[in-house]
DSSP file (Angstrom, degrees, kcal/mol; ACC not computed):
  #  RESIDUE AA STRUCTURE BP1 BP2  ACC     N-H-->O    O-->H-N    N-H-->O    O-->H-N    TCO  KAPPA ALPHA  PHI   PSI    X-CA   Y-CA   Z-CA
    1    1 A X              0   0    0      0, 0.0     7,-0.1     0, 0.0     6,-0.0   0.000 360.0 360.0 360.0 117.8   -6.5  -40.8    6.0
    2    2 A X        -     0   0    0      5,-0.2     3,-0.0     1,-0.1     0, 0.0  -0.140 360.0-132.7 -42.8 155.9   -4.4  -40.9    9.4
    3    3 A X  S    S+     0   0    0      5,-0.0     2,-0.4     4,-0.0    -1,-0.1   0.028  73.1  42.0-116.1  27.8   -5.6  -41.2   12.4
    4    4 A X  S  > S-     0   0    0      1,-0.1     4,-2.5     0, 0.0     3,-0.3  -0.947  84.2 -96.2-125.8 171.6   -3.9  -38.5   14.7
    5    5 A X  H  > S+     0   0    0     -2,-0.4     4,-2.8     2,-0.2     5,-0.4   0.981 115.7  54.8 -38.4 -70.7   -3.1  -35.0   14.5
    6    6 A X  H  > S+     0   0    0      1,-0.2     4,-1.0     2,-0.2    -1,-0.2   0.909 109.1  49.4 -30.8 -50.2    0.4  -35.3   13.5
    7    7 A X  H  > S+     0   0    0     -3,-0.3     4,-2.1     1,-0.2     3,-0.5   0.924 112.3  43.6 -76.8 -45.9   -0.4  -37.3   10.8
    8    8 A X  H  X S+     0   0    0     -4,-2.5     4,-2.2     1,-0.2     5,-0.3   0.996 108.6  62.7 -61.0 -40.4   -3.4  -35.0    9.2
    9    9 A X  H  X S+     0   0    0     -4,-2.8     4,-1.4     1,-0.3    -2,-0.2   0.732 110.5  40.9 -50.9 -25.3   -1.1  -31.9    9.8
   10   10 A X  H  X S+     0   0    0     -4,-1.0     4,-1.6    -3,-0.5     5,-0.3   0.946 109.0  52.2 -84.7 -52.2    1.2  -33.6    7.4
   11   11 A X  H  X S+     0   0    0     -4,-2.1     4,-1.2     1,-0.3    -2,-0.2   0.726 115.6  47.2 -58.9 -25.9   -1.1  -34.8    5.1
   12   12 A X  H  X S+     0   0    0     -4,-2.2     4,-1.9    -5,-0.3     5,-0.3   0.961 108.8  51.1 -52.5 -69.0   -2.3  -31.1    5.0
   13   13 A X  H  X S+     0   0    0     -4,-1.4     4,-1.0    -5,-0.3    -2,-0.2   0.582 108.7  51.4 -64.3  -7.8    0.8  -29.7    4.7
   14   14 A X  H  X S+     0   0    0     -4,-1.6     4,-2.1     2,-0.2     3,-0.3   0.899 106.4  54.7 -96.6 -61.4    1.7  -32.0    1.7
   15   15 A X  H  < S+     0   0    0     -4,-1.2     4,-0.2     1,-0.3    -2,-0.2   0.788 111.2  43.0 -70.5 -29.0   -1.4  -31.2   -0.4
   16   16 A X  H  < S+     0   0    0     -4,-1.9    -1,-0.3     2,-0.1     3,-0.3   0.751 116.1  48.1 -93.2 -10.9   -0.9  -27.6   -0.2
   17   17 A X  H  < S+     0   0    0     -4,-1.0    -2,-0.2    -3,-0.3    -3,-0.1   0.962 109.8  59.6 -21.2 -67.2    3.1  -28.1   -1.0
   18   18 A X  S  < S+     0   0    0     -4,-2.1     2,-0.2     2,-0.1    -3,-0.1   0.147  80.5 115.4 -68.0 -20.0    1.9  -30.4   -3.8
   19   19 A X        -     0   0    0     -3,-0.3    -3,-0.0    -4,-0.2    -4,-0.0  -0.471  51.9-162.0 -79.2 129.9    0.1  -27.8   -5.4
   20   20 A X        +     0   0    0     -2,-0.2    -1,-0.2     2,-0.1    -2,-0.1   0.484  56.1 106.6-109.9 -12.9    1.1  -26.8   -8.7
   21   21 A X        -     0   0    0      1,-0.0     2,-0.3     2,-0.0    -2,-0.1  -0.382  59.5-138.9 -62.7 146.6   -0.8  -23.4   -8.8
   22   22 A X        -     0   0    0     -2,-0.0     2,-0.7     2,-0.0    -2,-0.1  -0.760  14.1-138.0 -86.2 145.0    1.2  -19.9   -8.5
   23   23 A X        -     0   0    0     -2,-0.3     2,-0.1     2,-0.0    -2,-0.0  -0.926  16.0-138.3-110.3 130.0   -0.3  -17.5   -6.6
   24   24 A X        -     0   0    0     -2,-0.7     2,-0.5     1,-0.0    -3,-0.0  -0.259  14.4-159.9 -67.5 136.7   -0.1  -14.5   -8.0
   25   25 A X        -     0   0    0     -2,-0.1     2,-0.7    53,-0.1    52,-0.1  -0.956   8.4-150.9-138.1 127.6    0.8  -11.1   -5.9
   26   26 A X        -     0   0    0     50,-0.5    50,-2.8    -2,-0.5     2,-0.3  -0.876  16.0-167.7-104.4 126.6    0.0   -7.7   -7.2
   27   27 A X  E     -A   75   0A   0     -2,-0.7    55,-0.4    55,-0.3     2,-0.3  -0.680  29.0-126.5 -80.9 157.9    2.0   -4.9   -6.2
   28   28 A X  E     -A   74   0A   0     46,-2.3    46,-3.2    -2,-0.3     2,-0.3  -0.928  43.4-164.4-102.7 123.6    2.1   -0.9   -6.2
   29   29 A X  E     -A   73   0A   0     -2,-0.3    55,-0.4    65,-0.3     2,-0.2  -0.986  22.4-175.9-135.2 141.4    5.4   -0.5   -7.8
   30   30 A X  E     -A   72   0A   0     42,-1.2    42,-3.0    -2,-0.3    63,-0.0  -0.750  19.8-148.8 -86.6 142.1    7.5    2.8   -7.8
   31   31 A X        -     0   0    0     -2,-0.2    40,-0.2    40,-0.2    -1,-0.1   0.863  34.2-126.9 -98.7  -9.1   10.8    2.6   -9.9
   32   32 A X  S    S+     0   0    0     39,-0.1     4,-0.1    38,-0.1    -1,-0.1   0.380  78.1 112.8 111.9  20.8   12.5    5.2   -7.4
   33   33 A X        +     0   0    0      2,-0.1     2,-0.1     0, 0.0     3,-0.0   0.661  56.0  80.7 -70.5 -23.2   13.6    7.6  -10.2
   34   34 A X  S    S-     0   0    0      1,-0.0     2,-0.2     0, 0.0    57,-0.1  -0.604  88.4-111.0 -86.0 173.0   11.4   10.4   -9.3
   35   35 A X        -     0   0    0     -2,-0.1     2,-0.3    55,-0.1    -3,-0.1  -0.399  40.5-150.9 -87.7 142.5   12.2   13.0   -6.4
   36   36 A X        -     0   0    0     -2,-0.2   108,-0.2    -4,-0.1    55,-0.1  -0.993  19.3-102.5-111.1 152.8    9.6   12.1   -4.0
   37   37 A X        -     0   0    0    106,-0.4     2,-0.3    -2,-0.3   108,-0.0  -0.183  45.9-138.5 -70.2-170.1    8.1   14.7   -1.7
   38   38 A X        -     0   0    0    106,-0.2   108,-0.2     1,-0.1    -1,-0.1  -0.995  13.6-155.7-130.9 107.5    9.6   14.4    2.3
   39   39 A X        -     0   0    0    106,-3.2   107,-0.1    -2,-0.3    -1,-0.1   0.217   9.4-179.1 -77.4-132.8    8.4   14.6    5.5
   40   40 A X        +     0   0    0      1,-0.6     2,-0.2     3,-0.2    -1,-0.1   0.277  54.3  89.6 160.3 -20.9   10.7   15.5    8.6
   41   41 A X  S    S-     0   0    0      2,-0.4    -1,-0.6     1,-0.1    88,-0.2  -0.517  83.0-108.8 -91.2 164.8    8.1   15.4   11.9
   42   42 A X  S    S+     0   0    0     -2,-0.2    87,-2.0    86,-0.1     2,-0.3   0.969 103.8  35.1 -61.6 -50.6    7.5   12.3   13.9
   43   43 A X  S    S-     0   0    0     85,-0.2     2,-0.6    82,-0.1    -2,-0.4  -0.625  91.5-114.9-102.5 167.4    4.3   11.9   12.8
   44   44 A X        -     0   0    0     83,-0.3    81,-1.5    -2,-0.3     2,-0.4  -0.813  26.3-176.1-101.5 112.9    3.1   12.5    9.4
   45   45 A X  E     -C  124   0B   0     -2,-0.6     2,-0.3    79,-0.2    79,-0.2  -0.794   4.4-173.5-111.4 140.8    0.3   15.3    8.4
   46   46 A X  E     -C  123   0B   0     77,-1.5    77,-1.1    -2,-0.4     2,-0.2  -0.910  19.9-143.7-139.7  93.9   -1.0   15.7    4.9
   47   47 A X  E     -C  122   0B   0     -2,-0.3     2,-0.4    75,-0.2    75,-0.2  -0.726  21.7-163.1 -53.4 119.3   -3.5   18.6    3.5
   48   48 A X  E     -C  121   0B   0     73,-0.7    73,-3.0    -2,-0.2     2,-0.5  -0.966   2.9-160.4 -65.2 110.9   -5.4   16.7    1.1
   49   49 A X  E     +C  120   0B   0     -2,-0.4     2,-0.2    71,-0.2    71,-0.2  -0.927  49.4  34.7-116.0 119.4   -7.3   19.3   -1.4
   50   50 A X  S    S-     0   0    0     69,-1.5     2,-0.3    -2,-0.5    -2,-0.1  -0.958  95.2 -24.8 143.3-158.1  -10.2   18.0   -3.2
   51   51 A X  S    S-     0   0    0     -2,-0.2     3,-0.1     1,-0.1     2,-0.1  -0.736  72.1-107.4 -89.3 135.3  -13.3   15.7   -3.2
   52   52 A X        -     0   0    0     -2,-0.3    -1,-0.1     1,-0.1     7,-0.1  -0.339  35.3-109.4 -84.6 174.0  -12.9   13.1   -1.0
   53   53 A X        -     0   0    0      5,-0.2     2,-0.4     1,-0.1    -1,-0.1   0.196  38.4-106.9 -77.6 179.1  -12.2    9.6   -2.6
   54   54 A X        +     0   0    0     84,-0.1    -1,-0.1     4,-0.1     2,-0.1  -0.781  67.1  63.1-116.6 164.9  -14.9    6.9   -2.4
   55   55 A X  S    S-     0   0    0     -2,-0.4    45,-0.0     1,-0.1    46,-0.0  -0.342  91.3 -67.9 126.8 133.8  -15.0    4.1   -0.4
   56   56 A X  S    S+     0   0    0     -2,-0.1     2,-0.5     1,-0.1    -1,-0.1   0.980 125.9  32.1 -50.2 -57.8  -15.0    2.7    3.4
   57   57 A X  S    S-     0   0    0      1,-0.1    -1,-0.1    -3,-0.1     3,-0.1  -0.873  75.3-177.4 -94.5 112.8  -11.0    4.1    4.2
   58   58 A X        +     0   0    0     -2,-0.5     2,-0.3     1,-0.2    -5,-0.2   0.851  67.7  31.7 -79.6 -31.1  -10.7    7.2    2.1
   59   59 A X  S    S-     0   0    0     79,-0.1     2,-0.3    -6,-0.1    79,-0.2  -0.860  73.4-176.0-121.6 139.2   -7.1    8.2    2.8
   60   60 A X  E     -E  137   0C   0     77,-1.2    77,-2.9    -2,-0.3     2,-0.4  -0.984   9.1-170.0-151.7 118.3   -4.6    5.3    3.5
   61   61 A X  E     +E  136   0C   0     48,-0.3    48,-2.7    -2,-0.3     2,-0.3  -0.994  16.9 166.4-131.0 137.5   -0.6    5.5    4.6
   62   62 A X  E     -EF 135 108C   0     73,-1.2    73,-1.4    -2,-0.4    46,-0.1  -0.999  38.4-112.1-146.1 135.6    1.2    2.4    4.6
   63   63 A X  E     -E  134   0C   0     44,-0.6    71,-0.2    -2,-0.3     2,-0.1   0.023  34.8-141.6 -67.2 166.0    5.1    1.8    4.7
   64   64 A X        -     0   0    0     69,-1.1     2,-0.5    10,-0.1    69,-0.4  -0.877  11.5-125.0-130.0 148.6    7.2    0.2    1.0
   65   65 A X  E     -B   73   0A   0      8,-4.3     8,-1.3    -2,-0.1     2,-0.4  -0.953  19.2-143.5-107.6 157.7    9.7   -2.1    0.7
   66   66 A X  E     -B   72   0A   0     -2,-0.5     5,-0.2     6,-0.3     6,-0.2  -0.808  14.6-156.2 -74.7 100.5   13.1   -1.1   -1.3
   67   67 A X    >   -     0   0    0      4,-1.4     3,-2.4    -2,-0.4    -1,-0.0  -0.227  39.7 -86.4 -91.3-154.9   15.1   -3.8   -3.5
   68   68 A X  T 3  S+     0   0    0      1,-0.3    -1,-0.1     2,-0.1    -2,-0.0   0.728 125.9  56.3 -69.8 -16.0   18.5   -3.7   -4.5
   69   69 A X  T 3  S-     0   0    0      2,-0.0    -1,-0.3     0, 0.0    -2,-0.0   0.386 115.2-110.6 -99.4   2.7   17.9   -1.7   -7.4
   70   70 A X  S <  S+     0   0    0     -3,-2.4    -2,-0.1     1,-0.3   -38,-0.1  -0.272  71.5 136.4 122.2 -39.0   16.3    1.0   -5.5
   71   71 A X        -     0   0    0     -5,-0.2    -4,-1.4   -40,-0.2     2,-0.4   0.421  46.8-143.0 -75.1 178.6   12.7    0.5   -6.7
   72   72 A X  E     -AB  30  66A   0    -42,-3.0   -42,-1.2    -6,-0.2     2,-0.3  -0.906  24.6-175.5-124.6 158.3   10.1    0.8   -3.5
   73   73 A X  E     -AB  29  65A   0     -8,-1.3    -8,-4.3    -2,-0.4     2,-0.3  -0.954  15.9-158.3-159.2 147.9    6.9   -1.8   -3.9
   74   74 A X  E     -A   28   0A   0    -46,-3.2   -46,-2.3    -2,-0.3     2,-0.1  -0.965  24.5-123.0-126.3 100.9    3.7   -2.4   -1.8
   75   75 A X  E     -A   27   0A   0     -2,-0.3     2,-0.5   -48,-0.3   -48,-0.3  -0.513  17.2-139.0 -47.2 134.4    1.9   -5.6   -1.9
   76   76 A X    >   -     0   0    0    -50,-2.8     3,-1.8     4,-0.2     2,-0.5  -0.881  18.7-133.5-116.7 102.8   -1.6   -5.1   -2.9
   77   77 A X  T 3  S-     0   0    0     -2,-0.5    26,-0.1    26,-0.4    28,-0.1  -0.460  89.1 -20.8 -86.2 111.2   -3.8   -7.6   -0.4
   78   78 A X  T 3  S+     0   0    0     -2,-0.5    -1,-0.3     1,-0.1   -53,-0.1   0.887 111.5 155.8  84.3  28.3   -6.3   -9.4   -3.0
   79   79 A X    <   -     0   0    0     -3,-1.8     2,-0.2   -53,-0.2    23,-0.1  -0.087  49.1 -93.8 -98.1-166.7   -5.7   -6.2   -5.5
   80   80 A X        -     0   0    0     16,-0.2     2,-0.2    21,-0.1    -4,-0.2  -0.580  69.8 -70.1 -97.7 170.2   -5.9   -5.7   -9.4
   81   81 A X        -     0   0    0     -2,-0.2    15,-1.1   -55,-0.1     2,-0.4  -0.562  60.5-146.5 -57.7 131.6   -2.7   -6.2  -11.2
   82   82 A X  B     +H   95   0D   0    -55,-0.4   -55,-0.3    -2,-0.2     2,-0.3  -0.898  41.4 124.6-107.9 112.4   -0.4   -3.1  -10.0
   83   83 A X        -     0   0    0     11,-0.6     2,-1.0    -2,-0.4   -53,-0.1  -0.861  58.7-112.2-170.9 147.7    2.2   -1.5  -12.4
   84   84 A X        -     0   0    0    -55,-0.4     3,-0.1    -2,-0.3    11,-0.1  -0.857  33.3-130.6-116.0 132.5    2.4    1.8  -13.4
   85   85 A X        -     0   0    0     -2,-1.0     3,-0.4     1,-0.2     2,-0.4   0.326  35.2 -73.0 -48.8 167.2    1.7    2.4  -16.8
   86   86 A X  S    S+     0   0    0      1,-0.2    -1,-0.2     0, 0.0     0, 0.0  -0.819 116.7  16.3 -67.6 107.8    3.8    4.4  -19.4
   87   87 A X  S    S+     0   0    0     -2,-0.4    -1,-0.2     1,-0.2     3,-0.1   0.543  83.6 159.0 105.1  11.0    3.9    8.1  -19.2
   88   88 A X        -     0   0    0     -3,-0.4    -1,-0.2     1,-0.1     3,-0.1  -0.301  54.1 -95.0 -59.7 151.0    2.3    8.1  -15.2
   89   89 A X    >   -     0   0    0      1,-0.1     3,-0.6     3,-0.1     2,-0.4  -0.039  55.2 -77.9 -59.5 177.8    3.3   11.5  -13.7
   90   90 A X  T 3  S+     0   0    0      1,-0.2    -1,-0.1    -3,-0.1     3,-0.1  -0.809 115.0  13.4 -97.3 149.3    6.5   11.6  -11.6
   91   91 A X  T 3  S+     0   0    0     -2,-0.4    52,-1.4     1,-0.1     2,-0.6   0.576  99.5 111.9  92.4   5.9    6.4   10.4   -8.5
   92   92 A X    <   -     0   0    0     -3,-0.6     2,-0.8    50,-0.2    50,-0.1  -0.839  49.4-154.6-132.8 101.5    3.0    8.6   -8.8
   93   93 A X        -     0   0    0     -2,-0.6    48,-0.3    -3,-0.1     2,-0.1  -0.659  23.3-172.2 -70.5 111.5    2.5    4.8   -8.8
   94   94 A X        -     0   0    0     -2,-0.8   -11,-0.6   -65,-0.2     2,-0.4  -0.473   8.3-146.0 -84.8 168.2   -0.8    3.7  -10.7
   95   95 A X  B     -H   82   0D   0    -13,-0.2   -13,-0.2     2,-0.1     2,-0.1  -0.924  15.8-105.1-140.7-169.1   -2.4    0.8  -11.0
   96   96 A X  S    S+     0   0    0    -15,-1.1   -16,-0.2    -2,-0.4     2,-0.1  -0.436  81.9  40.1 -82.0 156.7   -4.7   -1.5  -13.8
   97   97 A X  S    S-     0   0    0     -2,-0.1    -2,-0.1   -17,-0.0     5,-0.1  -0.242  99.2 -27.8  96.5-167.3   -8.3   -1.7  -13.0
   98   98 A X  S >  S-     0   0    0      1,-0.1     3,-0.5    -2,-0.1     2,-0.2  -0.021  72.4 -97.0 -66.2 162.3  -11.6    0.8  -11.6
   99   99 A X  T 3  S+     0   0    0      1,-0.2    -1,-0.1     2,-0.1    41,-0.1  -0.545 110.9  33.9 -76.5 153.5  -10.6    3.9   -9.2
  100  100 A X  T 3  S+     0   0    0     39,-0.4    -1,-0.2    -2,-0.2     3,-0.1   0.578  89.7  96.6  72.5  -9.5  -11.1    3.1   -5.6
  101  101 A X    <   +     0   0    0     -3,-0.5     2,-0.7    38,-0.2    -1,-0.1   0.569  60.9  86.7-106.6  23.1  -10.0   -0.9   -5.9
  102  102 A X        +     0   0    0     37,-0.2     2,-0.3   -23,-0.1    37,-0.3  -0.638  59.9 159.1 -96.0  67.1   -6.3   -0.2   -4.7
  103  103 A X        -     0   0    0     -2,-0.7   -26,-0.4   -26,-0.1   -43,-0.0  -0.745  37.3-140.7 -99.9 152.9   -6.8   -0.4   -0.7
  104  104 A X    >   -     0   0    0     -2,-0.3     3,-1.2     1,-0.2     2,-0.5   0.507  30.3-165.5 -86.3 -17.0   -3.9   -1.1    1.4
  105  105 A X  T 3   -     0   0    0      1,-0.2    -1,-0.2     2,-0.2   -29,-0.0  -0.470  51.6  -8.0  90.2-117.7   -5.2   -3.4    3.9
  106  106 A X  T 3  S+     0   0    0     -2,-0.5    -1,-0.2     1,-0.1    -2,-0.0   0.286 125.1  66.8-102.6  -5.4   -3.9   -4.7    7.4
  107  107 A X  S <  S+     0   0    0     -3,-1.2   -44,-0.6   -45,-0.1     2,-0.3   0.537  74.6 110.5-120.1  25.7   -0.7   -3.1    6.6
  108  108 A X  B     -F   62   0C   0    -46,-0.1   -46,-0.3     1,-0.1    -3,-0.0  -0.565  68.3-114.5 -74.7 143.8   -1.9    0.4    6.7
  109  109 A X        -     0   0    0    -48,-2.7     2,-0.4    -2,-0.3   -48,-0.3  -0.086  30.9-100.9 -79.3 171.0   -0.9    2.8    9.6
  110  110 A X        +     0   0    0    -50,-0.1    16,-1.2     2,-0.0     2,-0.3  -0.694  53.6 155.5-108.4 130.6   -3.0    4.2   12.1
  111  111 A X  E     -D  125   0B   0     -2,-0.4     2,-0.4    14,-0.2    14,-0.2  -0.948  40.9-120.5 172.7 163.9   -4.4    8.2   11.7
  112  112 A X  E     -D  124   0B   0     12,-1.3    12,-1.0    -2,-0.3     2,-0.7  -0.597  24.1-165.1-107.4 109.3   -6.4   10.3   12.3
  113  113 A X  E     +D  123   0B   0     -2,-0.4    10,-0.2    10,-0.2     2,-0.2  -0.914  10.5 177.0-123.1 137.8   -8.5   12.3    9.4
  114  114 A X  E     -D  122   0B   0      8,-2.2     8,-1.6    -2,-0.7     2,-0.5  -0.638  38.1-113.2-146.1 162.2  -10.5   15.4    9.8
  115  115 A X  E     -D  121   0B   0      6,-0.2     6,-0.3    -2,-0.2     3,-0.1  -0.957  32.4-178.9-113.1 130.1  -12.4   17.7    7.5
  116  116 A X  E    S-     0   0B   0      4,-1.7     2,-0.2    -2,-0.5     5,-0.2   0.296  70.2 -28.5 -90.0  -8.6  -10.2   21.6    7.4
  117  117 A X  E >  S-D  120   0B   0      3,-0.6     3,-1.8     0, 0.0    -1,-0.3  -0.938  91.7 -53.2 146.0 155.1  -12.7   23.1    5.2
  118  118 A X  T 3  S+     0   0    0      1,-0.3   -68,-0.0    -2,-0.2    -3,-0.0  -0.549 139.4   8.1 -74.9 136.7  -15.3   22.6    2.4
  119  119 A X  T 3  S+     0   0    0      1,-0.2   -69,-1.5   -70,-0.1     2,-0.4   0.797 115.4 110.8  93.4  -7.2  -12.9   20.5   -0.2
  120  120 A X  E <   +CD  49 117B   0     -3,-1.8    -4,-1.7   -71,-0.2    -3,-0.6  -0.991  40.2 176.5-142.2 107.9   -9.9   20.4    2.8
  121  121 A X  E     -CD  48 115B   0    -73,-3.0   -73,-0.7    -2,-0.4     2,-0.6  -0.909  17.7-153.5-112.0 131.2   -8.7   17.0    4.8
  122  122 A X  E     -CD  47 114B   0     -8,-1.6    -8,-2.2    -2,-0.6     2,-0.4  -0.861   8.9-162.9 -97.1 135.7   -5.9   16.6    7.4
  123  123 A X  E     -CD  46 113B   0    -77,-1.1   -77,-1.5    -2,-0.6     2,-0.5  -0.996  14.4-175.1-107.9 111.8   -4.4   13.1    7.5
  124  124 A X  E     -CD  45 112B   0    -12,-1.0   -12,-1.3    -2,-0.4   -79,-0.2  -0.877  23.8-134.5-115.7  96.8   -2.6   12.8   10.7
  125  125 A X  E     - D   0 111B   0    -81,-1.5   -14,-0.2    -2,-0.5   -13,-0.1  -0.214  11.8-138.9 -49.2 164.3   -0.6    9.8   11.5
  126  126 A X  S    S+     0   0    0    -16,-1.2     2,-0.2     2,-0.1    -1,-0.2   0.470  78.7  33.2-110.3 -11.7   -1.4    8.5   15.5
  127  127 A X  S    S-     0   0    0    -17,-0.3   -83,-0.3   -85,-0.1     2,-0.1  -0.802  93.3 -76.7-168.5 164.1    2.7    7.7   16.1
  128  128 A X        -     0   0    0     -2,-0.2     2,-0.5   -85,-0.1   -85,-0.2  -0.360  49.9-121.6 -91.6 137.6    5.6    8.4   15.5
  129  129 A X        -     0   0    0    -87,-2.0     3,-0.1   -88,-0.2    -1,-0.1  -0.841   7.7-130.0-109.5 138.1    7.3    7.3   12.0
  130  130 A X        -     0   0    0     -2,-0.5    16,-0.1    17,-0.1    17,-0.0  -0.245  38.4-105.9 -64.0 143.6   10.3    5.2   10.8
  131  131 A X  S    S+     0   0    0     16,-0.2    16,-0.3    14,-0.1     2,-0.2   0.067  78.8  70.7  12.5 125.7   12.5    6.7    8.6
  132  132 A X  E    S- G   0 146C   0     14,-1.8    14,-2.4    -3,-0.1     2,-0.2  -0.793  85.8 -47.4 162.5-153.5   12.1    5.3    4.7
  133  133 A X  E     + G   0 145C   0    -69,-0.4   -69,-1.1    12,-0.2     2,-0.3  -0.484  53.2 176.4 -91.6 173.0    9.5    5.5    1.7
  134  134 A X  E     -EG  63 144C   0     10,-1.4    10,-3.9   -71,-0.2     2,-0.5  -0.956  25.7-108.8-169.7 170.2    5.7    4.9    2.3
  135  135 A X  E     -EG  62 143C   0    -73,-1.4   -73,-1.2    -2,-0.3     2,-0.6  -0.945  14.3-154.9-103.0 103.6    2.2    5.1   -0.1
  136  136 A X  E     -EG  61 142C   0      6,-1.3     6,-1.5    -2,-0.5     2,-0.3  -0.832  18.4-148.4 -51.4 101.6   -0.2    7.5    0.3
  137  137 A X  E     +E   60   0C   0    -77,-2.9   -77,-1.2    -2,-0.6     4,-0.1  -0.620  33.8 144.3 -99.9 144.2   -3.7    6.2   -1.0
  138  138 A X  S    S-     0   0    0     -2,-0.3   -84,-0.1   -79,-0.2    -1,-0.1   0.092  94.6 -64.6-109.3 -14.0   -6.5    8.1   -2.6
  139  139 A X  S    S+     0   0    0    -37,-0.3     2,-0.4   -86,-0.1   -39,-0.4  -0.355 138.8  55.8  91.5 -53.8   -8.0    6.3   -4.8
  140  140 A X  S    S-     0   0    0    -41,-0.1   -46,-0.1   -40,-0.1    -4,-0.1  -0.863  89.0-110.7-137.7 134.5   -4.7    6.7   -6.1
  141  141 A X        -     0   0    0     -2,-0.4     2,-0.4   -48,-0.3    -4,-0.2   0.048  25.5-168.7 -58.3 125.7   -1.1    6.0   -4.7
  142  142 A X  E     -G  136   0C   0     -6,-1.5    -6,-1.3   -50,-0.1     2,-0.4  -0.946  11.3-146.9-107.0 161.0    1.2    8.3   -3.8
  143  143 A X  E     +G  135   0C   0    -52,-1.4  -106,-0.4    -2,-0.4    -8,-0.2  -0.947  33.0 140.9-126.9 128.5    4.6    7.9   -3.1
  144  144 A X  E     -G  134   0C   0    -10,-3.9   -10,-1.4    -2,-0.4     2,-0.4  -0.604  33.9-136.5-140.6-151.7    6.5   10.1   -0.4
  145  145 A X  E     -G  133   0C   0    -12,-0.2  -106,-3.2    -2,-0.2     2,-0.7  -0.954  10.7-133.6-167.1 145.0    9.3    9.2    2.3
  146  146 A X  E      G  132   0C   0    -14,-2.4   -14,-1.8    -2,-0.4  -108,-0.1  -0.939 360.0 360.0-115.4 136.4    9.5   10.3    5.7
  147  147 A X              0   0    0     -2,-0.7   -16,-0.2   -16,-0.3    -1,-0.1   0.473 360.0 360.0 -83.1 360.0   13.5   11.6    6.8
């Protein structure tokens, strides 16, 4: 074993190089052929109608990235394998596994949720948002875009 810093830092950094495992990264993927709906304000507000979901964060909005082929994807931090099945509504990313284990993590946006009504939530974003697609979570992903 070395005996200074430099020299463990390396020896660190070599053994997790060296490592022959993948790690494996689950996404929420959309293939970007459905219409998705639009917002158009700075911030984003959402009537949620139903029971609300279970779970510490019930409602979740998080921004997607787009590759060349259009399709919009969310890494899923520590998630079940993500892919949306055959025959999924349009416009609606699913994923594999229980209801309620798709959370978005540290790269979810900041907002504000409130009860409208027995059965009624407003989901308010706290700021202003860029342009592009983003995931609405539920329990289950939705996919929208803000203009």
């Amino acid at each position: 074993m070395p005996g200074n810093i430099v020299g463990v830092a390396e020896a660190g950094l070599s053994a997790l190089t060296s490592k022959s495992d993948k790690i494996k990264v689950t996404y929420l993927v959309f293939d970007g052929k459905e219409a998705r709906p639009a917002s158009g304000g700075q911030a984003m507000v959402i009537l949620f109608v139903g029971s609300p979901p279970s779970g510490r964060v019930p409602f979740e909005l998080a921004p997607t990235e787009v590759d060349k082929d259009g399709v919009r994807r969310l890494e899923i931090p520590g998630g079940p394998a993500a892919t949306p099945p055959k025959g999924s509504e349009p416009g609606e990313g699913r994923h594999r596994g229980a209801p309620g284990d798709v959370k978005l993590g540290e790269q979810r946006l900041a907002a504000y949720i409130r009860g409208a009504g027995p059965g009624y939530f407003l989901f308010t974003t706290t700021g202003a948002l860029a342009p592009g697609p983003y995931v609405f979570n539920a329990d289950v992903p939705y996919e929208l875009a803000q203009e």
